[in-house]
C-alpha positions, 0 to 999 in steps of 0.5 A, a space after each residue: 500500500 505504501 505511504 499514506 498519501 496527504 490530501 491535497 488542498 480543496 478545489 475551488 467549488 464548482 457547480 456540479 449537477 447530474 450531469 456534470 458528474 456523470 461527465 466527469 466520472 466517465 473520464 476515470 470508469 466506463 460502466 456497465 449497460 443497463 437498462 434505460 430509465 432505471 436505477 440500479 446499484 451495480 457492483 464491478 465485474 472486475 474487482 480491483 484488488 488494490 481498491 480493495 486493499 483500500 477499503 480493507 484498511 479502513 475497516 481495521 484502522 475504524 473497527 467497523 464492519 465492512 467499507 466500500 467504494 461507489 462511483 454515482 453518475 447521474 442515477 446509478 450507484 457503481 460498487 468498484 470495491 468492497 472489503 471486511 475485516 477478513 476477506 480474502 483479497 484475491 478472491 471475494 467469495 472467500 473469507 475467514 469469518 462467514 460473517 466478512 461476506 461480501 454484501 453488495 456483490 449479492 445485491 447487484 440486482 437491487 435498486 435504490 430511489 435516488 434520492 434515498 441514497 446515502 452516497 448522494 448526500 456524502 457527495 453534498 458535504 463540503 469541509 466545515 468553516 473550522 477546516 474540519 474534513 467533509 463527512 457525512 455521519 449517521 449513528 442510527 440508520 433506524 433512527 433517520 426518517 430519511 433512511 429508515 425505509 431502505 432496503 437494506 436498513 428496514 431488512 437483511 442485513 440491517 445496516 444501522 450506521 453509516 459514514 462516508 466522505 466523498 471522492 472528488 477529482 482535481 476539478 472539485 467534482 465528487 464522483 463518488 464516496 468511500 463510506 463505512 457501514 455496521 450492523 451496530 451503532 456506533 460513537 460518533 467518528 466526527 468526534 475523533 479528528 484523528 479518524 476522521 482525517 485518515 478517512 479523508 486521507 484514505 479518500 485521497 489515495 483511492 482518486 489518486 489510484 484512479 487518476 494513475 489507471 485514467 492517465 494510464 487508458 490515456 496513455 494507450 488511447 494516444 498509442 493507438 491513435 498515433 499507430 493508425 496515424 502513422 498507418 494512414 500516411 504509409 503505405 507500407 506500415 505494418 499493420 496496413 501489411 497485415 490488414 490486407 494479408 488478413 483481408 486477402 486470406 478472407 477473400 480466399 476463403 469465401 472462394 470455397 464452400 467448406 473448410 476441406 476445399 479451401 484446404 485442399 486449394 492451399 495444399 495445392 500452392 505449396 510445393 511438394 
């Protein structure tokens, strides 16, 4: 994991609607599809271990029981990471307590109102007046009139306290949240500057983790352009080669019904 990463200075404010975020979030993850007009919570089909890594340290630095990782865009919810106490980092399905399971990867058919998301209010927190970190804090989930109807609070597995602190890129833009949750109450974290600092700091190294895999993609799209550039002025670029040497071969095949006459044809050429 390294050192710990120290937050950078807070962006100037910015206006951020819907759909400014969800620009701005794509720029760093590329969704799944999903069905038009609908809200869904969707966990990552490829989890990323690092991110993982993460949240796991969380989980033991704040004693709760499991940490995740979200990304919103204008109405879906992304899970990118999700850790226990004891989850086996390269493998989800397996930890050594049952009760360290993974819980959002089991809901990922699950939706949620928009504006009953905890992360849609952890992305409005601004840092206080007094400097302290942006946070947002429930101890009582069954408690909140706001929350208490939730899927997740009112059923299995009947989360009752919540704490998160947004993501924000270098624009000033949240795009997502790293939040802890516990089937118990617990003390209030904003009450220990300590925690609520290395939560913060913890949110810090998850954007710098993403900005390293965007800069990354980046790198690779500049490649590739720059390839097909260079294909496009030269005529004997390789890969303008091995274009008309794959189109050739395919032209050559659809001169024969079956596999065994274009063979034969092929065998014929080569000399004995």
């Amino acid at each position: 994991m390294g050192c710990q990463q120290q937050p950078e200075p807070a962006a100037p404010p910015v206006a951020c609607t819907d759909s400014s975020r969800a620009r701005e979030l794509y720029k760093y993850f590329q969704p799944p599809r999903v069905r038009e007009n609908t809200v869904s919570v969707l966990r990552s089909s490829s989890p990323n271990t690092v991110l993982t890594a993460h949240a796991q340290l969380v989980t033991w630095r704040l004693d709760v029981q499991r940490v995740l990782i979200s990304l919103i865009d204008r109405e879906t919810q992304y899970f990118v990471a999700e850790s226990t106490k004891t989850l086996d980092l390269a493998n989800s399905d397996e930890s050594e307590d049952p009760g360290d399971a993974i819980w959002a990867g089991e809901q990922c058919n699950m939706s949620v109102p928009k504006r009953g998301r905890l992360c849609e209010h952890t992305l409005e927190q601004a840092p206080s007046p007094d400097g302290s970190p942006a946070c947002f804090e429930v101890l009582d989930l069954t408690k909140d009139d706001r929350f208490n109807s939730l899927p997740f609070v009112a059923g299995e597995p009947h989360f009752r306290y919540y704490v998160g602190v947004p993501l924000k890129t270098k624009k000033g833009i949240p795009i997502g949240s790293l939040f802890a949750m516990d089937v118990k109450v617990r003390e209030p974290l904003k009450e220990s500057s300590k925690k609520c600092r290395f939560l913060t700091i913890m949110a810090s190294n998850v954007m710098a983790h993403l900005e390293l895999m965007k800069e990354k993609e980046d790198r690779k799209r500049a490649v590739n352009m720059n390839m097909c550039l260079a294909a496009f002025v030269d005529p004997e670029h390789p890969l303008r080669k091995r274009k008309r040497t794959v189109s050739h071969q395919r032209s050559r095949s659809y001169k024969f019904a079956t596999f065994a006459e274009h063979k034969a044809a092929v065998d014929k050429e080569q000399p004995p």
